[in-house]
Backbone as XML, in Angstrom:
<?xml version="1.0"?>
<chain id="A" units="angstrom">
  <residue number="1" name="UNK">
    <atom name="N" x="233.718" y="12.416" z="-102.615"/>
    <atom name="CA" x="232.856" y="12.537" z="-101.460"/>
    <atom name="C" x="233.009" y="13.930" z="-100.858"/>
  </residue>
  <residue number="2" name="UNK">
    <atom name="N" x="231.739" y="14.749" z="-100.757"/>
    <atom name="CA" x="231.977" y="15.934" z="-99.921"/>
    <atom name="C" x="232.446" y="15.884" z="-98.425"/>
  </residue>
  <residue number="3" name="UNK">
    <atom name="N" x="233.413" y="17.285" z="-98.232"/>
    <atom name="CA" x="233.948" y="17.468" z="-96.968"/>
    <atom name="C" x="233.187" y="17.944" z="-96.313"/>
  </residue>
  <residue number="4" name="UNK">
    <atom name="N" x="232.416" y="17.927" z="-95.294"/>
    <atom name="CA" x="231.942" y="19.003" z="-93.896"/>
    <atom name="C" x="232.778" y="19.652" z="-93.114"/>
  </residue>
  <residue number="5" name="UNK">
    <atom name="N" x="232.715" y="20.863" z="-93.273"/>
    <atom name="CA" x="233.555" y="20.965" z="-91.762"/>
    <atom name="C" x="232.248" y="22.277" z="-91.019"/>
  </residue>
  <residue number="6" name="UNK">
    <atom name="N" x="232.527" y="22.432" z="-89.802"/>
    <atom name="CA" x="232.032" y="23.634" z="-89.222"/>
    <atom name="C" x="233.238" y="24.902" z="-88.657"/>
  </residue>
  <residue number="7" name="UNK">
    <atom name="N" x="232.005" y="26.136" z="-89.165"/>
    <atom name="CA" x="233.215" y="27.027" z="-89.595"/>
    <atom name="C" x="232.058" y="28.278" z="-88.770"/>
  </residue>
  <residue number="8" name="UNK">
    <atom name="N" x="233.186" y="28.826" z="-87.959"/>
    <atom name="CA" x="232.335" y="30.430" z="-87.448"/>
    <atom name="C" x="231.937" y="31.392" z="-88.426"/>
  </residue>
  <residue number="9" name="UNK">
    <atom name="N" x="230.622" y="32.337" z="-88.287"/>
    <atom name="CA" x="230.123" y="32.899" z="-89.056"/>
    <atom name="C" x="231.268" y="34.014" z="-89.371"/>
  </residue>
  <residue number="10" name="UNK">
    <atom name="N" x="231.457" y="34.391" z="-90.590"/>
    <atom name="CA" x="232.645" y="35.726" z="-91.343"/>
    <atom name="C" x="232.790" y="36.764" z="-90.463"/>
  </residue>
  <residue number="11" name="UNK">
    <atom name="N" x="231.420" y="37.171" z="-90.469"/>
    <atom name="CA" x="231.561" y="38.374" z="-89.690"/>
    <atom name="C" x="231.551" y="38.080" z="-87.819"/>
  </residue>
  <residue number="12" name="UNK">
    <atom name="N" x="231.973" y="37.505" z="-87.442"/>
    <atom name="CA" x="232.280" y="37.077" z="-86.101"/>
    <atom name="C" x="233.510" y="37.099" z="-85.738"/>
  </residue>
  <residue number="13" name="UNK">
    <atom name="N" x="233.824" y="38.064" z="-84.854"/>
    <atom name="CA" x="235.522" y="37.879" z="-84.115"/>
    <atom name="C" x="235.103" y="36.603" z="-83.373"/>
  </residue>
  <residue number="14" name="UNK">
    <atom name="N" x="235.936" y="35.420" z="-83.277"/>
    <atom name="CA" x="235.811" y="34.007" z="-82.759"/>
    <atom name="C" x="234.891" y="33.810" z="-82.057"/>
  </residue>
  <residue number="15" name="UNK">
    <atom name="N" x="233.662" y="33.387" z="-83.194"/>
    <atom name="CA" x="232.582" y="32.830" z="-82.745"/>
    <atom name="C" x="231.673" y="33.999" z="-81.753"/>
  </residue>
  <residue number="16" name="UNK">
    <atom name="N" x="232.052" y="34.813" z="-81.222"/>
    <atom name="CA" x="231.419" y="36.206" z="-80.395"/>
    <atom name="C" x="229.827" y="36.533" z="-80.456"/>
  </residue>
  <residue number="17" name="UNK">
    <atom name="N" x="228.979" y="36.590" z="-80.058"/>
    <atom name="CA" x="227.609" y="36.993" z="-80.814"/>
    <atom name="C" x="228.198" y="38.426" z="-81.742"/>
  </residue>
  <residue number="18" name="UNK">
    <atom name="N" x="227.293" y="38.807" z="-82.557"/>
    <atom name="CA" x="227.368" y="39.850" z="-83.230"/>
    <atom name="C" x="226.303" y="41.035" z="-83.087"/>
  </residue>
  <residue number="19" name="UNK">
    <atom name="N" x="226.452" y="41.790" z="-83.089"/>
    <atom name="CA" x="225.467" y="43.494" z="-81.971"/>
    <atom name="C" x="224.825" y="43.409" z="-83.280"/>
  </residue>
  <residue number="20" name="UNK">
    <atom name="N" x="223.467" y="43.806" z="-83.164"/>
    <atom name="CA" x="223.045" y="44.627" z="-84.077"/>
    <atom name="C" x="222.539" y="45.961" z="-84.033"/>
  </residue>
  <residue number="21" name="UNK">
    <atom name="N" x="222.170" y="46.602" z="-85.085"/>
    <atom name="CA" x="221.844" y="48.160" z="-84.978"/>
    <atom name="C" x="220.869" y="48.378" z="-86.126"/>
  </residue>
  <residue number="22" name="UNK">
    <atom name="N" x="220.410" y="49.434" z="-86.472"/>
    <atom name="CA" x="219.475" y="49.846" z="-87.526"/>
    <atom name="C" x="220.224" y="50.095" z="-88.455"/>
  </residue>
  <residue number="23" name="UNK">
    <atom name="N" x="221.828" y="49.521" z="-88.834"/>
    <atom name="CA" x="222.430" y="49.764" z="-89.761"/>
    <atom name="C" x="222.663" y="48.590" z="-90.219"/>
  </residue>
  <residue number="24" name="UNK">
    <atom name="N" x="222.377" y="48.096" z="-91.654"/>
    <atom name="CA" x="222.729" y="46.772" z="-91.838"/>
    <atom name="C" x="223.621" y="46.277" z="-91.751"/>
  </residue>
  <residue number="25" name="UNK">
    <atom name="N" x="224.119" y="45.391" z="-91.207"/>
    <atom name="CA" x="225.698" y="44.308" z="-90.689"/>
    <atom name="C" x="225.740" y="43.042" z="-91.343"/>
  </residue>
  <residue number="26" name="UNK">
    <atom name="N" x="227.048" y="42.997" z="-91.839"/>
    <atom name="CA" x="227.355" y="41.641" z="-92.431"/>
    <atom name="C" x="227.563" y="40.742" z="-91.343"/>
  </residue>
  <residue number="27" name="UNK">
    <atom name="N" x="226.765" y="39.543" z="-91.636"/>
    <atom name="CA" x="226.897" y="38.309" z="-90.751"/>
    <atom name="C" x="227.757" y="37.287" z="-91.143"/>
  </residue>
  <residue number="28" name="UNK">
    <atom name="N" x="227.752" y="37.109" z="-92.733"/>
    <atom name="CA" x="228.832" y="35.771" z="-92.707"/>
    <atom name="C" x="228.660" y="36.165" z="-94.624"/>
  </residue>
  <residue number="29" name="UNK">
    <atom name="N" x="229.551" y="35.676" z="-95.186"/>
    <atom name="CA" x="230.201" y="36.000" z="-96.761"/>
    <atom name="C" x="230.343" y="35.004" z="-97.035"/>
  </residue>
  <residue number="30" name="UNK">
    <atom name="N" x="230.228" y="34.439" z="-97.725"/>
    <atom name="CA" x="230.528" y="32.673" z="-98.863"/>
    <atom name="C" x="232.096" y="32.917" z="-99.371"/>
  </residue>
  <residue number="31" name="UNK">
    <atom name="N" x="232.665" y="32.100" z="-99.637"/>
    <atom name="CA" x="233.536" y="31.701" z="-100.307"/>
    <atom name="C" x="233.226" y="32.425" z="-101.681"/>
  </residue>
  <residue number="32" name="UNK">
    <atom name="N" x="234.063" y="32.410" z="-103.115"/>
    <atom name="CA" x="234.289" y="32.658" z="-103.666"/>
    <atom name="C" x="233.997" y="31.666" z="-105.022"/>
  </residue>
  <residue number="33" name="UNK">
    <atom name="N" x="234.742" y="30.379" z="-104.302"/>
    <atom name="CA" x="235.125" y="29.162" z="-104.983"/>
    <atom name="C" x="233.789" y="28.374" z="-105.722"/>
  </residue>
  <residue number="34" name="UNK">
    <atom name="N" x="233.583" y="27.961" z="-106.848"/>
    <atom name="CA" x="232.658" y="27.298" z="-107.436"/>
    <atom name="C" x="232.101" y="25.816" z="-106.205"/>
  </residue>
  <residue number="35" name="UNK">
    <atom name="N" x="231.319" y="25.622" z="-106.646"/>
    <atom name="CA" x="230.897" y="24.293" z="-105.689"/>
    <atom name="C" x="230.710" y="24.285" z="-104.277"/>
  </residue>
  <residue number="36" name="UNK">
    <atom name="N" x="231.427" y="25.280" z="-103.820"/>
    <atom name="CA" x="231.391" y="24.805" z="-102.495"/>
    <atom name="C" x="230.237" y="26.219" z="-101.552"/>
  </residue>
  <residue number="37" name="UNK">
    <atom name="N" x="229.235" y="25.215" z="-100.760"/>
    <atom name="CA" x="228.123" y="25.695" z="-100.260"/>
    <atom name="C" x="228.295" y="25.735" z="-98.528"/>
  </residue>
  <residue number="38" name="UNK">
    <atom name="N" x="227.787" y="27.081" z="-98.162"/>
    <atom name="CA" x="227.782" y="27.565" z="-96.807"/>
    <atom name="C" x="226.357" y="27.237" z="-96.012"/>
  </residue>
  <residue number="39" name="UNK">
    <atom name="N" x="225.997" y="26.015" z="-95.059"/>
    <atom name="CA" x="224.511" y="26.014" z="-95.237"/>
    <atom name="C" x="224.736" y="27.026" z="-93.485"/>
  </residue>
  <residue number="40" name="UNK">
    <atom name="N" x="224.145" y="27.924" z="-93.464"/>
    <atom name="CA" x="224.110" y="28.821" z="-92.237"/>
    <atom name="C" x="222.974" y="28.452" z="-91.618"/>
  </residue>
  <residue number="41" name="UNK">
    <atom name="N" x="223.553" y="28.311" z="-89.989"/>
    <atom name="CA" x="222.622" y="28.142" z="-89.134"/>
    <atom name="C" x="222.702" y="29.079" z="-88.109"/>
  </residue>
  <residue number="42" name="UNK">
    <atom name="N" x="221.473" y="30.284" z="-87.760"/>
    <atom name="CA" x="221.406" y="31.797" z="-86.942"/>
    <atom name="C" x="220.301" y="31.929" z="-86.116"/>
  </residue>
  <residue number="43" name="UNK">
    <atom name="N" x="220.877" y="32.353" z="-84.964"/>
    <atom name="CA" x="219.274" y="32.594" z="-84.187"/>
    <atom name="C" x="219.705" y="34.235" z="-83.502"/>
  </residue>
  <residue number="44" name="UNK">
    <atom name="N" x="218.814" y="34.820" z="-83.670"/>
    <atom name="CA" x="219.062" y="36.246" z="-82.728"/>
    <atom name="C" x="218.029" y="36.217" z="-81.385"/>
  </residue>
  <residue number="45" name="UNK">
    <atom name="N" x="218.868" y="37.696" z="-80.210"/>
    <atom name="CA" x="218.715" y="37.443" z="-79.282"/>
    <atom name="C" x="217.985" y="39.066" z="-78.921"/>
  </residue>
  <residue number="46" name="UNK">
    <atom name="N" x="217.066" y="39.227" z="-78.290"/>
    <atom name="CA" x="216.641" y="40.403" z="-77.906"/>
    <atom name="C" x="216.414" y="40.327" z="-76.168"/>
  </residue>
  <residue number="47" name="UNK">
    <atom name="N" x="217.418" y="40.904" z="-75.765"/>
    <atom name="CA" x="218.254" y="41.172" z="-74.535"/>
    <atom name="C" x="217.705" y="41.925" z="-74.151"/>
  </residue>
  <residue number="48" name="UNK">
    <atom name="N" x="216.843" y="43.225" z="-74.068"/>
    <atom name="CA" x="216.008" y="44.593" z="-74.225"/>
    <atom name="C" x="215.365" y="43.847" z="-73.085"/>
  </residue>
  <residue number="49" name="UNK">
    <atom name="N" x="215.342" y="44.757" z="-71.708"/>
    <atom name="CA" x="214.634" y="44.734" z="-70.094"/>
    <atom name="C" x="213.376" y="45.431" z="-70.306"/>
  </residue>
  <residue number="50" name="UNK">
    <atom name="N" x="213.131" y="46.457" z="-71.561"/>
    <atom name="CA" x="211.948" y="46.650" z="-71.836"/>
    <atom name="C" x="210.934" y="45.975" z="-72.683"/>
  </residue>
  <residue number="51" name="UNK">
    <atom name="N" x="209.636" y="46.355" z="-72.483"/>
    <atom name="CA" x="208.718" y="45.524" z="-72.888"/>
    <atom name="C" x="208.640" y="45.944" z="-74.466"/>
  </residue>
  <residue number="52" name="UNK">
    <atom name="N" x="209.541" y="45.544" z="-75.799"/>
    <atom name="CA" x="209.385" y="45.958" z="-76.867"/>
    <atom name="C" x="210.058" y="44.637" z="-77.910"/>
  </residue>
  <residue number="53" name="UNK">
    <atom name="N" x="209.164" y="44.780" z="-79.033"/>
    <atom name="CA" x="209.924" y="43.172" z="-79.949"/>
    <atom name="C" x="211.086" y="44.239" z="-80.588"/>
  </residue>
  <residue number="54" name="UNK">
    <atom name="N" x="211.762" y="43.415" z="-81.369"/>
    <atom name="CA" x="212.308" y="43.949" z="-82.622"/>
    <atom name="C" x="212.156" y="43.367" z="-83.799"/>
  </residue>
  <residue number="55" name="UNK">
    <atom name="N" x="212.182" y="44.056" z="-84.821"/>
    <atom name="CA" x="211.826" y="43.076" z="-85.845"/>
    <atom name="C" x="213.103" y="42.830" z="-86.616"/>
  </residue>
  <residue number="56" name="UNK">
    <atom name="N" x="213.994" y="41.833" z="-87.094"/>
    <atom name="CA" x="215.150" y="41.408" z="-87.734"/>
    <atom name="C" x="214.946" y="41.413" z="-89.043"/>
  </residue>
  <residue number="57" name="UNK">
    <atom name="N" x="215.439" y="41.656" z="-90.051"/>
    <atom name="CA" x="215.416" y="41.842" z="-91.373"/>
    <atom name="C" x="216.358" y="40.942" z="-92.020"/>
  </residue>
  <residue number="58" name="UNK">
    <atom name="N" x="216.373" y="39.692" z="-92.874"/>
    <atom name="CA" x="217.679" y="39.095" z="-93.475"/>
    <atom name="C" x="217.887" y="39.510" z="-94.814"/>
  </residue>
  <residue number="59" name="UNK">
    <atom name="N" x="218.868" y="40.246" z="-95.300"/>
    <atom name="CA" x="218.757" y="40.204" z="-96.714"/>
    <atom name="C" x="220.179" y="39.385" z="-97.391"/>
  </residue>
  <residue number="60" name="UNK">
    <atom name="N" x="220.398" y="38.593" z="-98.327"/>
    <atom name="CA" x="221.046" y="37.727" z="-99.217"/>
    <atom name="C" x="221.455" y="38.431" z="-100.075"/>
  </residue>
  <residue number="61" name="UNK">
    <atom name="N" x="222.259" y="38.287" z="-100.764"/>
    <atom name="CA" x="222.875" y="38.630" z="-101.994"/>
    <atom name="C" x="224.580" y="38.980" z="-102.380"/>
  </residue>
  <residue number="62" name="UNK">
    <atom name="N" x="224.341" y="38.861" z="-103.581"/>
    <atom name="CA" x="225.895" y="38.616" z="-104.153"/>
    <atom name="C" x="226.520" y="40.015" z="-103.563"/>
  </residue>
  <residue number="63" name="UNK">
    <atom name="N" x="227.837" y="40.194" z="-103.734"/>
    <atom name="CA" x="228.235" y="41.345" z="-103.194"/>
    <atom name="C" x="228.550" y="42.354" z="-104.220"/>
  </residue>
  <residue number="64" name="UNK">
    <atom name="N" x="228.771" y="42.165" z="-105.382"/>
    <atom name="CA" x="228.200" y="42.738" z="-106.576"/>
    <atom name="C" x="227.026" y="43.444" z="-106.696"/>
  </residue>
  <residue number="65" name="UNK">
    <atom name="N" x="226.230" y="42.786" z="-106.024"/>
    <atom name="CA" x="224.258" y="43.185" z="-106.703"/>
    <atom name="C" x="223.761" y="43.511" z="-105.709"/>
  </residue>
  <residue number="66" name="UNK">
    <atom name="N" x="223.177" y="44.014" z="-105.898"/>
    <atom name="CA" x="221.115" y="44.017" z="-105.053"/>
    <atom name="C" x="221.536" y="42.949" z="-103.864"/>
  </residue>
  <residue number="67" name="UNK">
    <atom name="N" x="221.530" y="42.990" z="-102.936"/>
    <atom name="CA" x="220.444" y="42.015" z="-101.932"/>
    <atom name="C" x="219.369" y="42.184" z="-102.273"/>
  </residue>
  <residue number="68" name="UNK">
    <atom name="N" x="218.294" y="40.824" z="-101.817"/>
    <atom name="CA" x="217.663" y="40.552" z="-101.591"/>
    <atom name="C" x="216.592" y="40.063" z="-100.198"/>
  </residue>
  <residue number="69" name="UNK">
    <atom name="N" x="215.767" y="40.736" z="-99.612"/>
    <atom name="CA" x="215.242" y="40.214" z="-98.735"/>
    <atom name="C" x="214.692" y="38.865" z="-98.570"/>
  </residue>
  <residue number="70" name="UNK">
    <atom name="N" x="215.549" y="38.298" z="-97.740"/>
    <atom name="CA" x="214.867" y="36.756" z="-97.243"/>
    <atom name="C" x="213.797" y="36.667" z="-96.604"/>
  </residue>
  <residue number="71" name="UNK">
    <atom name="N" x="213.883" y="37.257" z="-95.382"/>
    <atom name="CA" x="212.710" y="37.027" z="-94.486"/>
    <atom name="C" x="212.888" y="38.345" z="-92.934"/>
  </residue>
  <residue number="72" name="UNK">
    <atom name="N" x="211.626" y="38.302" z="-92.311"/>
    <atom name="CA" x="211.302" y="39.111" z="-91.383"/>
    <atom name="C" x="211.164" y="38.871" z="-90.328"/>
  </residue>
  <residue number="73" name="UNK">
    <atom name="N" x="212.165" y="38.346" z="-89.171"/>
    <atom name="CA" x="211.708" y="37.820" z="-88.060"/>
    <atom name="C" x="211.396" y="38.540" z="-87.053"/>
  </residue>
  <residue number="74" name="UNK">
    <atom name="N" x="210.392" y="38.570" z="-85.945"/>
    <atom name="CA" x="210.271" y="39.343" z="-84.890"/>
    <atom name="C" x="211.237" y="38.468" z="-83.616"/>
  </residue>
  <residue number="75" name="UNK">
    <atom name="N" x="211.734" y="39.388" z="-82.969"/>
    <atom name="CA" x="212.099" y="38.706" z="-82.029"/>
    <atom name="C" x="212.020" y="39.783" z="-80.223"/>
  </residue>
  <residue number="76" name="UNK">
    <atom name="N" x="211.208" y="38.823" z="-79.807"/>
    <atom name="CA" x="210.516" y="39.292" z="-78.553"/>
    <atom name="C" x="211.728" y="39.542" z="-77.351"/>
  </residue>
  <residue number="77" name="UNK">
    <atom name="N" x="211.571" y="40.494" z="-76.157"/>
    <atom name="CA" x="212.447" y="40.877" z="-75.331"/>
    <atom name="C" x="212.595" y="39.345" z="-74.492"/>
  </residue>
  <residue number="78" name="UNK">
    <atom name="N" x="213.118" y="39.539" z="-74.014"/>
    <atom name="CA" x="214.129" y="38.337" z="-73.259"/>
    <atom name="C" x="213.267" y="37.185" z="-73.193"/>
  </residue>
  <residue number="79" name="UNK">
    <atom name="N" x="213.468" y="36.719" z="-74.723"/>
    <atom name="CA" x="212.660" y="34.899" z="-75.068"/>
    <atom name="C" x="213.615" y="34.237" z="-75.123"/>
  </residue>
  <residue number="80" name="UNK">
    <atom name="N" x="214.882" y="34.569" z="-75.163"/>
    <atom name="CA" x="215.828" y="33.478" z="-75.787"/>
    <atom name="C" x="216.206" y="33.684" z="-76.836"/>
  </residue>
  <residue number="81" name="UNK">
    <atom name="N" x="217.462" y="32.526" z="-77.051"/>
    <atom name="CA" x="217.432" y="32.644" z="-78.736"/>
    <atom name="C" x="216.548" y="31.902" z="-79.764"/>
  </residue>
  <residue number="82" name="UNK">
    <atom name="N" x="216.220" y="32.898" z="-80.889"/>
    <atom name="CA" x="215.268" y="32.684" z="-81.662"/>
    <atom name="C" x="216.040" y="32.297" z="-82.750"/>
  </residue>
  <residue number="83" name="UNK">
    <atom name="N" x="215.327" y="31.232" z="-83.409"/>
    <atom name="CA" x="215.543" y="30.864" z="-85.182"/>
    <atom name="C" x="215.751" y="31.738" z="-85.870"/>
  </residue>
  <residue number="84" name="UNK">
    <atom name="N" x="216.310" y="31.969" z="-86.645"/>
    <atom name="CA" x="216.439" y="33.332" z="-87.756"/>
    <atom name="C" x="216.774" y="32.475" z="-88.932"/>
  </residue>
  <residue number="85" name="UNK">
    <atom name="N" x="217.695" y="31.621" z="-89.290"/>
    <atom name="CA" x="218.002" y="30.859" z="-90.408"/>
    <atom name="C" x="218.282" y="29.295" z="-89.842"/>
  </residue>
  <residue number="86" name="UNK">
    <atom name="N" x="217.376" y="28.289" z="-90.066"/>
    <atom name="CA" x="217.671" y="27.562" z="-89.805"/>
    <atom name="C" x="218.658" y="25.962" z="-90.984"/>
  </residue>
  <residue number="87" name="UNK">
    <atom name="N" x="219.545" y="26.905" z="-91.035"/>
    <atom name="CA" x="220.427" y="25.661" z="-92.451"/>
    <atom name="C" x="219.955" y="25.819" z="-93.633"/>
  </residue>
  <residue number="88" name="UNK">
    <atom name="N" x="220.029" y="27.410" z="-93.954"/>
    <atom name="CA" x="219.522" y="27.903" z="-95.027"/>
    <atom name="C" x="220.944" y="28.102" z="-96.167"/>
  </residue>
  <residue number="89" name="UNK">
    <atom name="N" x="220.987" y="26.768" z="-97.273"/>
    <atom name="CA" x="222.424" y="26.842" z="-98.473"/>
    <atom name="C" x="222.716" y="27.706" z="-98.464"/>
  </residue>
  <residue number="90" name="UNK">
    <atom name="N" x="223.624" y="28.799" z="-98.754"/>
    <atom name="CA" x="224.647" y="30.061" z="-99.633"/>
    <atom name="C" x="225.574" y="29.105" z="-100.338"/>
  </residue>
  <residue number="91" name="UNK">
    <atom name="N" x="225.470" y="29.677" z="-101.772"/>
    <atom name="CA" x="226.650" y="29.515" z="-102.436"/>
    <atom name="C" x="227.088" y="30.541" z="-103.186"/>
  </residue>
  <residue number="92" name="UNK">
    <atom name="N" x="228.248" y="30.809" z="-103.642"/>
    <atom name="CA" x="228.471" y="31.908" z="-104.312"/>
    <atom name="C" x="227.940" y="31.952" z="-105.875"/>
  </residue>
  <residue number="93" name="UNK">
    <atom name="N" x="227.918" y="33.419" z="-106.068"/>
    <atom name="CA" x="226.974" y="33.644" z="-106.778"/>
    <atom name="C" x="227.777" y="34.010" z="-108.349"/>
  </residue>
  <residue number="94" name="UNK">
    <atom name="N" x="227.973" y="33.014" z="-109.209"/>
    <atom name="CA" x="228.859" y="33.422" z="-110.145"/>
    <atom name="C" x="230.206" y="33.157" z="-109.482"/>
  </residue>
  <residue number="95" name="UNK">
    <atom name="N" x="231.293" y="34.021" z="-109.633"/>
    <atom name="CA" x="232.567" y="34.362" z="-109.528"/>
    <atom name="C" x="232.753" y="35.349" z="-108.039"/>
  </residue>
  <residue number="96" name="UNK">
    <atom name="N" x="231.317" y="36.111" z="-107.385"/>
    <atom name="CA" x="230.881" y="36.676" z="-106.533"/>
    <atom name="C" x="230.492" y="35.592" z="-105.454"/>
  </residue>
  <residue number="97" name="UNK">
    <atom name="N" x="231.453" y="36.140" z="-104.381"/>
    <atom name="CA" x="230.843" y="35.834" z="-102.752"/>
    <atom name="C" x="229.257" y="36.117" z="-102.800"/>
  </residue>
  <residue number="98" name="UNK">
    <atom name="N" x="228.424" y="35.796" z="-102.122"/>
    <atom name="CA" x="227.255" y="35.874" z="-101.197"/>
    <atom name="C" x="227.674" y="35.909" z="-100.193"/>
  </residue>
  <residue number="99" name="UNK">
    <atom name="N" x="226.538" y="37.218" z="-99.573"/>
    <atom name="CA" x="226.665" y="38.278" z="-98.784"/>
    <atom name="C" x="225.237" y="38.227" z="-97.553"/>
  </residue>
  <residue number="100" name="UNK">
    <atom name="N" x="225.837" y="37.711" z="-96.528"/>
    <atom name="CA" x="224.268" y="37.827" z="-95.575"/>
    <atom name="C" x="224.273" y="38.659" z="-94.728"/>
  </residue>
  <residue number="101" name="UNK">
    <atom name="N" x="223.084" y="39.394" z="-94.475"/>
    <atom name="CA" x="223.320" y="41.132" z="-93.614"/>
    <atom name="C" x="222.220" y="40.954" z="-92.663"/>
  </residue>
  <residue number="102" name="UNK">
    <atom name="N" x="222.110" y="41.533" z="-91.595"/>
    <atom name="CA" x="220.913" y="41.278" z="-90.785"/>
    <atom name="C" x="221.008" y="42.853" z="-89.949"/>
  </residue>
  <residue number="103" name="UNK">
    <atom name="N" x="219.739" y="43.218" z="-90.570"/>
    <atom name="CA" x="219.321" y="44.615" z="-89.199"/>
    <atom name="C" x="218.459" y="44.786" z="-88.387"/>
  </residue>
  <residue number="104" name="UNK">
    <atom name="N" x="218.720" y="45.251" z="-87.336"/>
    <atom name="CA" x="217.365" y="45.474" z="-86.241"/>
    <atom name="C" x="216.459" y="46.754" z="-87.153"/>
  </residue>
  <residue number="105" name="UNK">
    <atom name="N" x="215.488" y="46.699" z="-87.345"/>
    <atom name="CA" x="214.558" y="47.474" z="-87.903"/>
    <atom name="C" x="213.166" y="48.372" z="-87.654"/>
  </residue>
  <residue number="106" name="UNK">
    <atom name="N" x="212.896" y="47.892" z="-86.451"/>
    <atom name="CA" x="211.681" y="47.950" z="-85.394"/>
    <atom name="C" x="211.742" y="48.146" z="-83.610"/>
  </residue>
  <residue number="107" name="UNK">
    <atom name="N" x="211.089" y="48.486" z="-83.084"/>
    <atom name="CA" x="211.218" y="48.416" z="-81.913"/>
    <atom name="C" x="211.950" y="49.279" z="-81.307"/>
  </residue>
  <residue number="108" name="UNK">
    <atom name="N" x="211.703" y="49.714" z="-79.900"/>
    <atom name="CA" x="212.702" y="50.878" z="-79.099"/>
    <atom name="C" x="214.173" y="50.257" z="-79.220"/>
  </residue>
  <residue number="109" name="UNK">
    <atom name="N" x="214.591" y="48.900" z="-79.137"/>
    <atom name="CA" x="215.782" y="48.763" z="-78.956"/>
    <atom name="C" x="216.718" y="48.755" z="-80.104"/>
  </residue>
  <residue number="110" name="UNK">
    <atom name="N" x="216.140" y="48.950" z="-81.288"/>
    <atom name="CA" x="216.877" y="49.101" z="-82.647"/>
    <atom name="C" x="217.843" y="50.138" z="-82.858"/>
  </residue>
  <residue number="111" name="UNK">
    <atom name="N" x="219.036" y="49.859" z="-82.957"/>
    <atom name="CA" x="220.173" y="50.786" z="-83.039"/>
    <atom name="C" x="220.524" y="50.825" z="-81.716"/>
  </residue>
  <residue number="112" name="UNK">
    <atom name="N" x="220.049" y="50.571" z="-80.665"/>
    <atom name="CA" x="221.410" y="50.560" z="-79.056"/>
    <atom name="C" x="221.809" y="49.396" z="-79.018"/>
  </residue>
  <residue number="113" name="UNK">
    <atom name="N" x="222.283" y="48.232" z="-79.641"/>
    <atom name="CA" x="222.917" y="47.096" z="-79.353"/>
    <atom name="C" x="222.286" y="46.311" z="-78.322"/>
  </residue>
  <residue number="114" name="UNK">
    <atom name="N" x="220.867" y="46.030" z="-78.651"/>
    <atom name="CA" x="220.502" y="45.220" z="-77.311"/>
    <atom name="C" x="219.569" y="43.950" z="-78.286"/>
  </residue>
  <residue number="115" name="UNK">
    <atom name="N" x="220.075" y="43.604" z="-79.451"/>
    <atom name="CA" x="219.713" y="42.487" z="-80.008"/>
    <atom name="C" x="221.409" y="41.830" z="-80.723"/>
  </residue>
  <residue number="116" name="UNK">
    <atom name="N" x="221.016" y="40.682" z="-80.591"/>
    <atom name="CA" x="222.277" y="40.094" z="-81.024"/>
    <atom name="C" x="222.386" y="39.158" z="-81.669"/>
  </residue>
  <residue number="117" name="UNK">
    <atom name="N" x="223.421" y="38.672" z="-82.733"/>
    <atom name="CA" x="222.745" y="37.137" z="-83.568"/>
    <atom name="C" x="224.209" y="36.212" z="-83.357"/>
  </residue>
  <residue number="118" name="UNK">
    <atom name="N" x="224.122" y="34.811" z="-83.147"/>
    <atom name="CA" x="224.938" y="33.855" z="-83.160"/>
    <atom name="C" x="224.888" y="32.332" z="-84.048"/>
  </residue>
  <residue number="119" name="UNK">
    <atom name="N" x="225.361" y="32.168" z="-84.270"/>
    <atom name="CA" x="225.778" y="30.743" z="-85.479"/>
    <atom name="C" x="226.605" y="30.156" z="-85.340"/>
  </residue>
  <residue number="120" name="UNK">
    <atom name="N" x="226.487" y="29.429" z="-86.920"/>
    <atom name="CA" x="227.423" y="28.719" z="-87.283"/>
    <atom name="C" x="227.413" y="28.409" z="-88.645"/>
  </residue>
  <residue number="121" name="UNK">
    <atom name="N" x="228.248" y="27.888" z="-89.582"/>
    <atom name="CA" x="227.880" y="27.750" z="-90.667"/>
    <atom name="C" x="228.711" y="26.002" z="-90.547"/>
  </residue>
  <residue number="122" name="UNK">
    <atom name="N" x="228.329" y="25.261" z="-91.962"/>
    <atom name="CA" x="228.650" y="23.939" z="-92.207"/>
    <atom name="C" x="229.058" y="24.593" z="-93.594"/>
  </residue>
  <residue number="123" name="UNK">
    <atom name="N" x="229.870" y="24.134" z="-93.800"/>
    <atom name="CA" x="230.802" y="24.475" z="-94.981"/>
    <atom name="C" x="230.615" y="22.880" z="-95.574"/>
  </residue>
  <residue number="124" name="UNK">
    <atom name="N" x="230.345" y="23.389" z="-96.408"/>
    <atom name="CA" x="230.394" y="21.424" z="-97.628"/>
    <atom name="C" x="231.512" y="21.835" z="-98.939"/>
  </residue>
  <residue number="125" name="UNK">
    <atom name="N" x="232.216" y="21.141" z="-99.096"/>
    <atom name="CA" x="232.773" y="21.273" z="-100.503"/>
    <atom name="C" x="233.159" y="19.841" z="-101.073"/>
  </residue>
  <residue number="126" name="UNK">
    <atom name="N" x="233.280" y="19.855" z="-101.707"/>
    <atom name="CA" x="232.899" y="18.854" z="-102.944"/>
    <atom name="C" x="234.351" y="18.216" z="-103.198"/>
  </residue>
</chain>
């Protein structure tokens, strides 16, 4: 029978939101171990007092290879937190961790730390 547990995202000093910038940032890394799957759950926050979106970028991938772009979220000045991944699997990729990165990419507030992303992941192993 698989285990659940819930586990703070990798790249998080205890649980903390995480800043973003126009430089891509690791959000959370998979395990290593065969079988066992990270389903991540992320919403980012655009904090920005000015009237500007940002646009969020997710890219996936082994830490070996290429990322890959997941998806493109906009996220509007002070809406709240927004969906970004909602319980989207990672498992490692081969013998290789998977690697999730998220950058601010758009907008005046990209690169001053005024967007931010928070989670959690559910760890399943087998």
């Amino acid at each position: 029978m698989a285990t659940f547990s819930k586990e703070i995202l990798s790249g998080s000093v205890a649980g903390i939101p995480i800043a973003l910038t126009s430089a891509s940032t690791m959000i959370h890394q998979t395990t290593a171990t065969a079988g066992v799957e990270d389903e991540v759950w992320l919403w980012g926050s655009n904090f920005s007092s000015v009237s500007a979106s940002v646009n969020v970028t997710v890219t996936i991938g082994a830490v070996d290879a290429t990322a890959t772009t997941a998806s493109v979220i906009t996220l509007y000045n002070t809406a709240g937190l927004t969906p970004i991944l909602p319980g989207i699997p990672l498992t490692p990729s081969g013998s290789s961790n998977t690697r999730l990165e998220v950058q601010a990419t758009a907008g005046s507030p990209a690169g001053s730390n005024l967007v931010n992303v928070v989670g959690y992941v559910n760890r399943i192993t087998p």
